[in-house]
mmCIF file of the C-alpha atoms, coordinates in Angstrom:
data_MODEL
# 
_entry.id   MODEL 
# 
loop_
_atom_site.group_PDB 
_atom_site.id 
_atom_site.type_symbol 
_atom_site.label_atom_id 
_atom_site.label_alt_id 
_atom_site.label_comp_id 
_atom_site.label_asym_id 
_atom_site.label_entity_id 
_atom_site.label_seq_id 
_atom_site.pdbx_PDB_ins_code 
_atom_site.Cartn_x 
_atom_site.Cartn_y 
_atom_site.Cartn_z 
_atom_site.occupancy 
_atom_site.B_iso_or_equiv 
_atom_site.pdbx_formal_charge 
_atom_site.auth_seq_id 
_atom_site.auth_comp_id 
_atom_site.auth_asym_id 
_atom_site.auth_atom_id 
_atom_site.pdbx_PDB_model_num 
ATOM 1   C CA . UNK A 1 1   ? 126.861 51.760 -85.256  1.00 0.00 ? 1   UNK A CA 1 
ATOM 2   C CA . UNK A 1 2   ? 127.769 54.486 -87.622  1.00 0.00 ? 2   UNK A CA 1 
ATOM 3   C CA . UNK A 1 3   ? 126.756 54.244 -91.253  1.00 0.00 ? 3   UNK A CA 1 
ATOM 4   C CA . UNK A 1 4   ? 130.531 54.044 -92.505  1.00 0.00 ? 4   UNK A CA 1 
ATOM 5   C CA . UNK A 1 5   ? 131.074 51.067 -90.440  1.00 0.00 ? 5   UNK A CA 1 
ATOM 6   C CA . UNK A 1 6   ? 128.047 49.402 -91.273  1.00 0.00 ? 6   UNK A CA 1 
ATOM 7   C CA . UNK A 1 7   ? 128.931 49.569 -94.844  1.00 0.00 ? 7   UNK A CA 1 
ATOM 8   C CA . UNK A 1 8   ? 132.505 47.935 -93.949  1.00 0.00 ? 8   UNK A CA 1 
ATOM 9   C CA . UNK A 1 9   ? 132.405 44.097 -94.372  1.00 0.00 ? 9   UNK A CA 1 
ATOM 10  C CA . UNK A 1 10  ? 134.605 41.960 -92.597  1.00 0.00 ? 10  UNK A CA 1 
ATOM 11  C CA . UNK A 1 11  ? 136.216 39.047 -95.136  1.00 0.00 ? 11  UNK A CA 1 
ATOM 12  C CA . UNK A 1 12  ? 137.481 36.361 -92.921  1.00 0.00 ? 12  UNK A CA 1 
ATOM 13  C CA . UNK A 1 13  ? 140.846 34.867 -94.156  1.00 0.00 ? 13  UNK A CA 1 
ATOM 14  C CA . UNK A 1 14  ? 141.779 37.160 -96.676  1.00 0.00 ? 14  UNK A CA 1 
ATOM 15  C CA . UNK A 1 15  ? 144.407 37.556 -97.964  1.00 0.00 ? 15  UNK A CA 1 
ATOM 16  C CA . UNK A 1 16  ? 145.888 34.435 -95.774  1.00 0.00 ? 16  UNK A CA 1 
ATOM 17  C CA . UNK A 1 17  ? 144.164 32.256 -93.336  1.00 0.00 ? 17  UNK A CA 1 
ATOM 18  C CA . UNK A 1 18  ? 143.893 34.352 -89.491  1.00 0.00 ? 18  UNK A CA 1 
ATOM 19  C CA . UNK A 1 19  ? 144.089 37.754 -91.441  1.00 0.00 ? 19  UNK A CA 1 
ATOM 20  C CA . UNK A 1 20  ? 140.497 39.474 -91.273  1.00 0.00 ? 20  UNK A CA 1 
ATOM 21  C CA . UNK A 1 21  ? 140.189 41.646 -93.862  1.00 0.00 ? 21  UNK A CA 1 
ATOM 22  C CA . UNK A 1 22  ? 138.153 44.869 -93.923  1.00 0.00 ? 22  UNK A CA 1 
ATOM 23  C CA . UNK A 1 23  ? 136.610 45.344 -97.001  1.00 0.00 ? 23  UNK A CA 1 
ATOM 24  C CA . UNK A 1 24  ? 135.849 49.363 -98.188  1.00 0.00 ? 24  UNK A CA 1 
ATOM 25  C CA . UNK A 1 25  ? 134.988 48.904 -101.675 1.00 0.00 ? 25  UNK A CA 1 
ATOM 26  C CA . UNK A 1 26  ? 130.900 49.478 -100.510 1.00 0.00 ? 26  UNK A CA 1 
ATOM 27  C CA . UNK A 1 27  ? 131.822 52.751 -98.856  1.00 0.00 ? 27  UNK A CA 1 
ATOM 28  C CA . UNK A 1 28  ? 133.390 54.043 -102.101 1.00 0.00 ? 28  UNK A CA 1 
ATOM 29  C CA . UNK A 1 29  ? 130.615 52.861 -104.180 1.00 0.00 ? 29  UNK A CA 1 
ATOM 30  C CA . UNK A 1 30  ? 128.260 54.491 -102.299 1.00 0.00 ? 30  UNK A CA 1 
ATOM 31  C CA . UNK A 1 31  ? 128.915 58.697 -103.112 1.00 0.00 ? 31  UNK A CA 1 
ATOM 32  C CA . UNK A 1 32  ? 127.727 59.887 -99.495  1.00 0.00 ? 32  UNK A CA 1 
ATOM 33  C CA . UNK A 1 33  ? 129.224 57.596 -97.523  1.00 0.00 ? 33  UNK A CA 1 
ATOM 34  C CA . UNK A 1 34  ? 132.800 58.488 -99.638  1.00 0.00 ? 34  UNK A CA 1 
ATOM 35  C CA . UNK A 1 35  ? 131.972 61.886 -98.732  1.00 0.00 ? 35  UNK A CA 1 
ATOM 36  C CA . UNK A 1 36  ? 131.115 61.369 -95.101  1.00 0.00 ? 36  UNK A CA 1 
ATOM 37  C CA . UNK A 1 37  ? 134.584 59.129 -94.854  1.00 0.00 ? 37  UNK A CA 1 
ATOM 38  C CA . UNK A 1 38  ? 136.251 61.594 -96.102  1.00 0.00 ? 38  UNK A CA 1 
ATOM 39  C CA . UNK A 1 39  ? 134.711 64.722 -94.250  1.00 0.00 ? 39  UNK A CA 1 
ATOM 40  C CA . UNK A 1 40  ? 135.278 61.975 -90.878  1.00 0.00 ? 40  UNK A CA 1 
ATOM 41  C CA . UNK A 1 41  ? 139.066 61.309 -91.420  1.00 0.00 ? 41  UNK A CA 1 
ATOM 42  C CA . UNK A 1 42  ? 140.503 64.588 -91.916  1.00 0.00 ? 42  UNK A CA 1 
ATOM 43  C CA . UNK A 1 43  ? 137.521 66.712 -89.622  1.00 0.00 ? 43  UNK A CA 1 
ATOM 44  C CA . UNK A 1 44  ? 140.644 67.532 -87.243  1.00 0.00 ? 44  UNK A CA 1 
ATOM 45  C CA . UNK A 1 45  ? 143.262 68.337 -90.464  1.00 0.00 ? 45  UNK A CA 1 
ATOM 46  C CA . UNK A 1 46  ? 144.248 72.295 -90.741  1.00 0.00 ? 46  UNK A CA 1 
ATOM 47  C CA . UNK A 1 47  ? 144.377 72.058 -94.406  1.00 0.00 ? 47  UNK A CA 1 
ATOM 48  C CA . UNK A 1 48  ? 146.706 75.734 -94.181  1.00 0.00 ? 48  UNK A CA 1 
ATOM 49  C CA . UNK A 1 49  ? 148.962 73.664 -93.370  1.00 0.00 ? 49  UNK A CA 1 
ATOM 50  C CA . UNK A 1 50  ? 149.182 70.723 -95.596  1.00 0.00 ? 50  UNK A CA 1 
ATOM 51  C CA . UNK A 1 51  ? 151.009 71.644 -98.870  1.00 0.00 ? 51  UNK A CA 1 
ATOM 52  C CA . UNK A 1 52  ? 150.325 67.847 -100.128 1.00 0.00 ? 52  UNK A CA 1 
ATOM 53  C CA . UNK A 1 53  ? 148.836 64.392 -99.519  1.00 0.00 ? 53  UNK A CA 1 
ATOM 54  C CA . UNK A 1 54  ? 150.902 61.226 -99.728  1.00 0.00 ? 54  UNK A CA 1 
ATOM 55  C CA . UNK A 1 55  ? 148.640 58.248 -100.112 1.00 0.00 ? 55  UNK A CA 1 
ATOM 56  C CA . UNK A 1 56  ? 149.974 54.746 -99.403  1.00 0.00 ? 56  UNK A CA 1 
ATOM 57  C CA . UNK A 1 57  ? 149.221 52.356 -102.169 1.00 0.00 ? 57  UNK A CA 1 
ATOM 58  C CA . UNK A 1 58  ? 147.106 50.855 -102.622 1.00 0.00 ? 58  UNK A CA 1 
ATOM 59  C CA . UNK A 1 59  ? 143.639 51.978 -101.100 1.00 0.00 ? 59  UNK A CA 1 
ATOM 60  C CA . UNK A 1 60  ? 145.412 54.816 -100.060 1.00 0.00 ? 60  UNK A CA 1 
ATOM 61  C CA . UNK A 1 61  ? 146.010 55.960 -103.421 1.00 0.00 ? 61  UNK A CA 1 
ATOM 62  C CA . UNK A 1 62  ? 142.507 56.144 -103.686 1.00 0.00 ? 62  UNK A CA 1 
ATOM 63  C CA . UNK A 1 63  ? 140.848 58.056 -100.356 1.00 0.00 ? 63  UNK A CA 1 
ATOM 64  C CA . UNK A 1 64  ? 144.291 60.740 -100.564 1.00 0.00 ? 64  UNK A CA 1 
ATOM 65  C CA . UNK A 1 65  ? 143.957 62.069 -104.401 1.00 0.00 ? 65  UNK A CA 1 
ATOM 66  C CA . UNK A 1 66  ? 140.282 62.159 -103.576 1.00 0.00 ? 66  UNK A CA 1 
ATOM 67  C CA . UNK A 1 67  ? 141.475 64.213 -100.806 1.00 0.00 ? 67  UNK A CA 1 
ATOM 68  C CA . UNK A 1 68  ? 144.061 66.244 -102.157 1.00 0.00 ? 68  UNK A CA 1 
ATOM 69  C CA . UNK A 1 69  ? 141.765 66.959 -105.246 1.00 0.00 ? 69  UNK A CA 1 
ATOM 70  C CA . UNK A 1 70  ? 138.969 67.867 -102.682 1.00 0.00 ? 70  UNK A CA 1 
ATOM 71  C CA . UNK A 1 71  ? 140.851 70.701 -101.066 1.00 0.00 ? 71  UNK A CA 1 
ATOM 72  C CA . UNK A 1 72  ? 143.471 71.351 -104.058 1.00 0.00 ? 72  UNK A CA 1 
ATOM 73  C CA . UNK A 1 73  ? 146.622 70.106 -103.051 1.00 0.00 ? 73  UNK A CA 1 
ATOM 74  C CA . UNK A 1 74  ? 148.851 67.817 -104.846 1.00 0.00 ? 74  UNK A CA 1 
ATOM 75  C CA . UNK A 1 75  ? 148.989 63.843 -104.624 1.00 0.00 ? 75  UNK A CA 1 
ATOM 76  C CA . UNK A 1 76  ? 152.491 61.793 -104.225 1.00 0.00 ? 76  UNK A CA 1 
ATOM 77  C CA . UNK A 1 77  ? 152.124 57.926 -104.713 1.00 0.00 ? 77  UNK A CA 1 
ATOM 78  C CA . UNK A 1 78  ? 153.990 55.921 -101.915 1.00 0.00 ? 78  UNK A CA 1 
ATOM 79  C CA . UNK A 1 79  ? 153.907 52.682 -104.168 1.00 0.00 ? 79  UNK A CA 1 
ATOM 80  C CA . UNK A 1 80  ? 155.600 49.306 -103.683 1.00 0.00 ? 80  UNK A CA 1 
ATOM 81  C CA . UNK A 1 81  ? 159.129 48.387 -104.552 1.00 0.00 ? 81  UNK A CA 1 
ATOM 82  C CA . UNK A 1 82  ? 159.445 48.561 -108.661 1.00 0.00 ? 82  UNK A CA 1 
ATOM 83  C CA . UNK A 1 83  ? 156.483 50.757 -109.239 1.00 0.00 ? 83  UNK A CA 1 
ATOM 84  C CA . UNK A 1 84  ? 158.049 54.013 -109.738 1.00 0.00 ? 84  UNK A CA 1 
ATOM 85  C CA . UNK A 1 85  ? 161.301 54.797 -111.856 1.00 0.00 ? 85  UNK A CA 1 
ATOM 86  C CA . UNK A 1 86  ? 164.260 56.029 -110.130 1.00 0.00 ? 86  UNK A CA 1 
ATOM 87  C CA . UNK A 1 87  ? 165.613 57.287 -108.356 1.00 0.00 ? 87  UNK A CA 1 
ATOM 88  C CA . UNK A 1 88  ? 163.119 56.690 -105.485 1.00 0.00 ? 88  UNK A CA 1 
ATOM 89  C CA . UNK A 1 89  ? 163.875 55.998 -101.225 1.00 0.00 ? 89  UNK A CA 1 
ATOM 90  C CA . UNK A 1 90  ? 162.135 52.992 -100.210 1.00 0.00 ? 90  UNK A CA 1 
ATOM 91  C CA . UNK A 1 91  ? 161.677 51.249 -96.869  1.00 0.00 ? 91  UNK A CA 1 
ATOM 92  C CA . UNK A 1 92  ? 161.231 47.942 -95.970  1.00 0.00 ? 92  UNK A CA 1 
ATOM 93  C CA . UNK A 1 93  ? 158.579 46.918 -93.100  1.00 0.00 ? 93  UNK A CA 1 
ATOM 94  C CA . UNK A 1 94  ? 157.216 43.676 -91.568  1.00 0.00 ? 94  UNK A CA 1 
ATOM 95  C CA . UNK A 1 95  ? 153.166 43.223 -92.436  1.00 0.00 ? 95  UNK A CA 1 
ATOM 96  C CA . UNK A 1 96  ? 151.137 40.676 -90.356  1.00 0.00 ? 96  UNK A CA 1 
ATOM 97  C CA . UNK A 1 97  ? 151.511 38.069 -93.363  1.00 0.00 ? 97  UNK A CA 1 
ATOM 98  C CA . UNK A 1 98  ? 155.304 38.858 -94.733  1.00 0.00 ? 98  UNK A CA 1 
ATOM 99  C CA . UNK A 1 99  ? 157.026 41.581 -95.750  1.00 0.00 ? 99  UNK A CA 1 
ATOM 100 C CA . UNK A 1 100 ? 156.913 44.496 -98.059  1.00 0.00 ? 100 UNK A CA 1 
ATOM 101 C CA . UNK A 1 101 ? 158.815 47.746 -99.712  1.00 0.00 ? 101 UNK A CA 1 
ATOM 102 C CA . UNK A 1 102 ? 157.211 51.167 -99.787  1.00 0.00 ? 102 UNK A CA 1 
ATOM 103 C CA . UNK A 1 103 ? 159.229 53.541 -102.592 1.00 0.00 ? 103 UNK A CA 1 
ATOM 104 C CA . UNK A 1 104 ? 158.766 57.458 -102.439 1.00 0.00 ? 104 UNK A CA 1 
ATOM 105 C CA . UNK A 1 105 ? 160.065 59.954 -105.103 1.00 0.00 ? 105 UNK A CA 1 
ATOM 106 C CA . UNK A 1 106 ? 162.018 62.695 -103.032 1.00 0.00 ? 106 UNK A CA 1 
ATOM 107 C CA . UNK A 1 107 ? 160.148 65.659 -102.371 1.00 0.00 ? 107 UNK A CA 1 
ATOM 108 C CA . UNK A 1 108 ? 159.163 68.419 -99.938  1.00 0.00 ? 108 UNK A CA 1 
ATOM 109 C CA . UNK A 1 109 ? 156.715 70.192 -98.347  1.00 0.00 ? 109 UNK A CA 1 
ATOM 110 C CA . UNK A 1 110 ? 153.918 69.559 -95.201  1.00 0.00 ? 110 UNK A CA 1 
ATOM 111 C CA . UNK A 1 111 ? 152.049 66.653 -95.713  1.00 0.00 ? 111 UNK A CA 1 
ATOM 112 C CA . UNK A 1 112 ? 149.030 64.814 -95.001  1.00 0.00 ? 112 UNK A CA 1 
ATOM 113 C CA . UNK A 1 113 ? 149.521 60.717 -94.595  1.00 0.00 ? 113 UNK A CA 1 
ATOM 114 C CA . UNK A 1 114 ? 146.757 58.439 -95.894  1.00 0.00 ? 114 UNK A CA 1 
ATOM 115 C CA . UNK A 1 115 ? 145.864 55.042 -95.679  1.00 0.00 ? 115 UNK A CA 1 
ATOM 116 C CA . UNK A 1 116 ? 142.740 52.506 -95.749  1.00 0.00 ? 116 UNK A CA 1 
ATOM 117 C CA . UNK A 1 117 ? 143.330 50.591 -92.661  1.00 0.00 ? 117 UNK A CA 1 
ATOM 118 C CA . UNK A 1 118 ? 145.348 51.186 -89.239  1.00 0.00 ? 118 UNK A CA 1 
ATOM 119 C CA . UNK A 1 119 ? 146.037 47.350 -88.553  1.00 0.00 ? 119 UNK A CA 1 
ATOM 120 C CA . UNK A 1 120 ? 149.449 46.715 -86.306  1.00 0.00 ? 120 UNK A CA 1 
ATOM 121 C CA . UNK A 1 121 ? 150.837 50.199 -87.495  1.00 0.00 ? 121 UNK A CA 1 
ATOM 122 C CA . UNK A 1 122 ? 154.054 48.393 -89.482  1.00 0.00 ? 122 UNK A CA 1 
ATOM 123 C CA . UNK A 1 123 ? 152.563 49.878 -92.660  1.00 0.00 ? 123 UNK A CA 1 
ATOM 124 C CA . UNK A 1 124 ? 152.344 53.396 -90.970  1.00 0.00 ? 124 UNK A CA 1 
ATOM 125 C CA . UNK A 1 125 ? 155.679 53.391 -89.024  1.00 0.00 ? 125 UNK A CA 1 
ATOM 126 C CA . UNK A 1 126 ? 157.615 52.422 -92.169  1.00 0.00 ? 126 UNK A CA 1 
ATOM 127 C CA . UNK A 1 127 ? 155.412 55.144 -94.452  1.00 0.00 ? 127 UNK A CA 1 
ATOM 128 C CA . UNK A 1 128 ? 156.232 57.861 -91.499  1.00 0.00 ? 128 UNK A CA 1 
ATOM 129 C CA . UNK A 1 129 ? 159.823 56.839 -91.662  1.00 0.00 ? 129 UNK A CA 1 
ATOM 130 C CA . UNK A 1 130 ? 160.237 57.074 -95.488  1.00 0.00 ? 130 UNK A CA 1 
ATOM 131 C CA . UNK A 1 131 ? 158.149 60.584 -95.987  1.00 0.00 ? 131 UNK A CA 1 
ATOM 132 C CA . UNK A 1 132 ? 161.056 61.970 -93.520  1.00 0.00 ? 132 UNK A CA 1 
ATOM 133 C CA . UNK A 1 133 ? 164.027 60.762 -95.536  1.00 0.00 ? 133 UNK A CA 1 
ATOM 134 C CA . UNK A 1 134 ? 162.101 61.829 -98.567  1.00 0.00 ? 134 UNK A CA 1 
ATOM 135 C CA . UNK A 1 135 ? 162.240 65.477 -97.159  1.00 0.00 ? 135 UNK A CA 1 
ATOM 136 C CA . UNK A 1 136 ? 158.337 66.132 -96.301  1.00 0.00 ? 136 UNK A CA 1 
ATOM 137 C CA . UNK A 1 137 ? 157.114 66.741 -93.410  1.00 0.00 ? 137 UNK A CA 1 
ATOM 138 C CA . UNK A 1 138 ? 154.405 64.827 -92.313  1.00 0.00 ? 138 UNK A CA 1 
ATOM 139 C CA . UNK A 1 139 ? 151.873 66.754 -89.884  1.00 0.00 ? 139 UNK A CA 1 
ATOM 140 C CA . UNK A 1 140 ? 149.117 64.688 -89.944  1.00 0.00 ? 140 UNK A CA 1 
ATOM 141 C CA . UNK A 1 141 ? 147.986 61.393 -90.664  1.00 0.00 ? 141 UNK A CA 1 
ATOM 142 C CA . UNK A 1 142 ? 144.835 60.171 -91.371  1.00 0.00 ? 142 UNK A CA 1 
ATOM 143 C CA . UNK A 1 143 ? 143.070 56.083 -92.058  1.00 0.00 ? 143 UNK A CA 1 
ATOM 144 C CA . UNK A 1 144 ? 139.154 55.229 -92.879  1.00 0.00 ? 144 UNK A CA 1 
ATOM 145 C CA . UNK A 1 145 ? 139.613 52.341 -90.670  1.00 0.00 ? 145 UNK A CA 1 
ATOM 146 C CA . UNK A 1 146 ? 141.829 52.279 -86.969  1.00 0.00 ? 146 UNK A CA 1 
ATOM 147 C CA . UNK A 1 147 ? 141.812 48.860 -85.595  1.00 0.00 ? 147 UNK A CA 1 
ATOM 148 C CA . UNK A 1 148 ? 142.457 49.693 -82.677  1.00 0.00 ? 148 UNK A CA 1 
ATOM 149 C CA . UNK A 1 149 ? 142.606 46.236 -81.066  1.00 0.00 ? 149 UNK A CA 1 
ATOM 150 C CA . UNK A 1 150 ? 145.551 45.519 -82.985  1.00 0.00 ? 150 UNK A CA 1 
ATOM 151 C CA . UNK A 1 151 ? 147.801 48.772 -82.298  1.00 0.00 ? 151 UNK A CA 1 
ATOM 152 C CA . UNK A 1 152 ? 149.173 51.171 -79.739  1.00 0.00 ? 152 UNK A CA 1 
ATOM 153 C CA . UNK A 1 153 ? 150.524 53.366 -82.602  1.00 0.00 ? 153 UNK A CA 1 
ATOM 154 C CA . UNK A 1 154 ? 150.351 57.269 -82.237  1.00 0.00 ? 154 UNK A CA 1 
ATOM 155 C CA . UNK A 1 155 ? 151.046 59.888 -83.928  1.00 0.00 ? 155 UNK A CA 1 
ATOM 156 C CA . UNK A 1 156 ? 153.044 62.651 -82.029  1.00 0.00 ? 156 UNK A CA 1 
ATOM 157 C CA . UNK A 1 157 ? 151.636 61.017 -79.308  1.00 0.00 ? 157 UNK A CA 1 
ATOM 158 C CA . UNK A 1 158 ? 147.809 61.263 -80.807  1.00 0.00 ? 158 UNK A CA 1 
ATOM 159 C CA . UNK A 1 159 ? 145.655 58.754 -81.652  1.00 0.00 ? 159 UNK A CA 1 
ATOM 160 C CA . UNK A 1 160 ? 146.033 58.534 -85.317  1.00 0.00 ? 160 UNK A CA 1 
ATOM 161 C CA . UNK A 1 161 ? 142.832 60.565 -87.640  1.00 0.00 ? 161 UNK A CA 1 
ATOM 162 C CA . UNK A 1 162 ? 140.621 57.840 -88.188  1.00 0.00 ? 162 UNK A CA 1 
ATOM 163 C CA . UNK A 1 163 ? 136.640 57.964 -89.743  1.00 0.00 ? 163 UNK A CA 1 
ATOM 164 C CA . UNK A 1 164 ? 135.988 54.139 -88.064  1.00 0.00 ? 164 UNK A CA 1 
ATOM 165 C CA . UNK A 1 165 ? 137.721 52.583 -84.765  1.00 0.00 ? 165 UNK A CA 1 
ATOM 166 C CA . UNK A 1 166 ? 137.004 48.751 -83.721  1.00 0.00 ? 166 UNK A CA 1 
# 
């Protein structure tokens, strides 16, 4: 078993009895393993070719400005409905538990994806989907954690960058 995944604990019905959550809170406390999960999601990323890194919130936020800092590119917030002022495109998505809005200021450029955990890929489809009408394009897209139990999704037909897979 890897070090990163190790370091992963599994809280059982959290947020909502059935959901397993994975927490990642120990792998950011811990400054190597951050650095090894970082170095592990985006090993396969040409980074010529990224001109920014959206993160989704809200662990996303934190593992894509660490990476966009990291290899000096610039950070856009995907945040949830409300968070950002106008005018914004948002997207609306089913999550295993209910449902949610992701908001994104309009932009361009090539961009890099990021979020914590890869669970049924609702999250991911709905992020892809809103980058696009927000005018970047998104070549690459990158999770600490693929569950890959739970999801069939792909990424131009790739498995999506991950740094852990159950």
């Amino acid at each position: 078993m890897s070090s990163l995944k190790a370091a992963i604990v599994d809280v059982p019905d959290f947020p909502k009895p059935g959901i397993l959550f994975r927490d990642i809170s120990p792998v950011l406390a811990a400054p190597a393993l951050f650095q090894q999960a970082l170095r592990e999601m985006t090993s396969q990323v040409r980074w010529a070719d990224v001109d920014v890194v959206v993160g989704v919130e809200s662990r996303g936020f934190i593992l894509g400005a660490a990476l966009a800092a990291l290899h000096q590119k610039g950070f856009v917030p995907m945040r949830k409905a409300g968070k950002l002022p106008p005018p914004v495109h948002g997207q609306t998505y089913a999550l295993e538990y209910g449902e949610a809005t992701l908001e994104l200021k309009a932009g361009a450029g090539r961009a890099l994806l990021v979020d914590d955990v890869l669970a049924t890929g609702g999250t991911l489809e709905a992020a892809l989907s809103l980058c696009r009408r927000a005018g970047y394009d998104v070549g690459f897209v990158s999770v600490l954690v693929n569950l890959t139990l739970l999801n069939r999704f792909t990424f131009r037909g790739q498995k999506v960058l991950a740094a852990v897979e159950y």
